[in-house]
C-alpha positions as CSV (number, residue, x, y, z in Angstrom):
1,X,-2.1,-13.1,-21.6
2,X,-4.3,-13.2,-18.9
3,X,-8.2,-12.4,-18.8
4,X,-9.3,-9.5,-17.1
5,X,-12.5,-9.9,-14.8
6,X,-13.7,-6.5,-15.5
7,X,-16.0,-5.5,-18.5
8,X,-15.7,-1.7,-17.5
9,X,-13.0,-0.4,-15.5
10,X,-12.9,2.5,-13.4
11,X,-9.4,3.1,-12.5
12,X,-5.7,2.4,-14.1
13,X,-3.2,3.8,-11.7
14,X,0.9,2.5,-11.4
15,X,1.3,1.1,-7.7
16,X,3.7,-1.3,-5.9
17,X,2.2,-4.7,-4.2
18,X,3.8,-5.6,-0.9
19,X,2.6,-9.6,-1.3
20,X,5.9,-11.1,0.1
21,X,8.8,-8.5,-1.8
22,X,7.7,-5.0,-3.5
23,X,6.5,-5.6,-7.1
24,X,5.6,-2.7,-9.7
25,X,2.8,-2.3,-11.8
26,X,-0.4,-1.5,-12.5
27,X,-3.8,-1.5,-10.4
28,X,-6.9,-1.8,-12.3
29,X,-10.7,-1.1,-10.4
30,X,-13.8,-2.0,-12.4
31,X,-17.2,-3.5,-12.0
32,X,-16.5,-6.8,-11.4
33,X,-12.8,-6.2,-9.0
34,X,-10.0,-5.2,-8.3
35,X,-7.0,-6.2,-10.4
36,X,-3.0,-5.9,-9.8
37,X,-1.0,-7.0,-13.1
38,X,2.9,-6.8,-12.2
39,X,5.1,-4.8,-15.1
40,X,8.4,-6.9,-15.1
41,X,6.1,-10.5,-14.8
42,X,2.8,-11.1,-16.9
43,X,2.4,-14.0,-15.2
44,X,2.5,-11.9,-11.7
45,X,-1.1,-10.6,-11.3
46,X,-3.4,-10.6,-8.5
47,X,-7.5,-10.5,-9.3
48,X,-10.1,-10.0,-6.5
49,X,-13.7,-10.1,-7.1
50,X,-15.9,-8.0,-5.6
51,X,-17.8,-10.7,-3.6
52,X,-14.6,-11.7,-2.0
53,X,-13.9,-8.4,-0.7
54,X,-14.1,-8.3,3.1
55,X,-13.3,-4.6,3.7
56,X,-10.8,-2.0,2.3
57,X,-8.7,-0.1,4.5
58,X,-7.1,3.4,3.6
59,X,-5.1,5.9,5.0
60,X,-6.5,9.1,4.7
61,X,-4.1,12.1,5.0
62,X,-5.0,16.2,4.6
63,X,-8.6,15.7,5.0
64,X,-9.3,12.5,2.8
65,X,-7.6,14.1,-0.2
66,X,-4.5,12.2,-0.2
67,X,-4.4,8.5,0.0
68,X,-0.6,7.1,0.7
69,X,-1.6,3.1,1.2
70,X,-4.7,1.0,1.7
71,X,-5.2,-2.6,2.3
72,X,-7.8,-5.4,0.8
73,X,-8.9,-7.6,3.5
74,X,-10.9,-10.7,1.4
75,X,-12.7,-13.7,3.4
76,X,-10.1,-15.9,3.0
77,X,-6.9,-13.9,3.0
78,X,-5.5,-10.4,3.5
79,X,-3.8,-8.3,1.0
80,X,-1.8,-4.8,1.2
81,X,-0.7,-2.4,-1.4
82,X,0.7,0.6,-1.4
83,X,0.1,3.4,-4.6
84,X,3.4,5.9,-5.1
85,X,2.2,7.9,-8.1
86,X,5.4,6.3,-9.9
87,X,8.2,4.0,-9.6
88,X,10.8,5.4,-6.9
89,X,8.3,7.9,-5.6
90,X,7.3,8.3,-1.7
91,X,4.5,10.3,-2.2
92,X,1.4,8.9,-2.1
93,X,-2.0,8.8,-4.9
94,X,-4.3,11.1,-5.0
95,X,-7.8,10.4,-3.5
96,X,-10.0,9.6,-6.9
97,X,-13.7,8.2,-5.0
């Protein structure tokens, strides 16, 4: 099992990660980063601290209150993933900050 960086987390929200071929699961914000643990693949998780964090980039849609993708550029590498409420869904998540 792996060790999340977190000690208090924000967010829990299902999302897909487009690093090389769509993978499900969950997306996990807290004090410390951001988290992406894949459902199918324990093994298949993504953690980015907070002081690797370059810049986030969202797309905002109907006035900021609908958020259908975003990216995580870091300082060494660039990472995008994109938040359907549930598996097989287009829609998009809804803005939570």
């Amino acid at each position: 099992m792996v060790q999340s960086i977190n000690t208090k987390v924000d967010l829990v929200a299902e999302s897909t990660s487009y690093m090389g071929l769509g993978q499900y699961g969950k997306v996990m914000i807290g004090d410390r980063g951001f988290e992406f643990y894949d459902d199918s693949n324990p093994r298949n998780y993504i953690q980015i601290p907070w002081e690797e964090v370059d810049v986030v980039i969202a797309s905002l849609m109907f006035g900021g209150k609908w958020i259908p993708r975003y990216a995580i550029s870091t300082k060494k590498w660039y990472l995008q993933i994109f938040l359907p409420p549930s598996k097989g869904s287009s829609a998009g998540y809804p803005s939570v900050y």
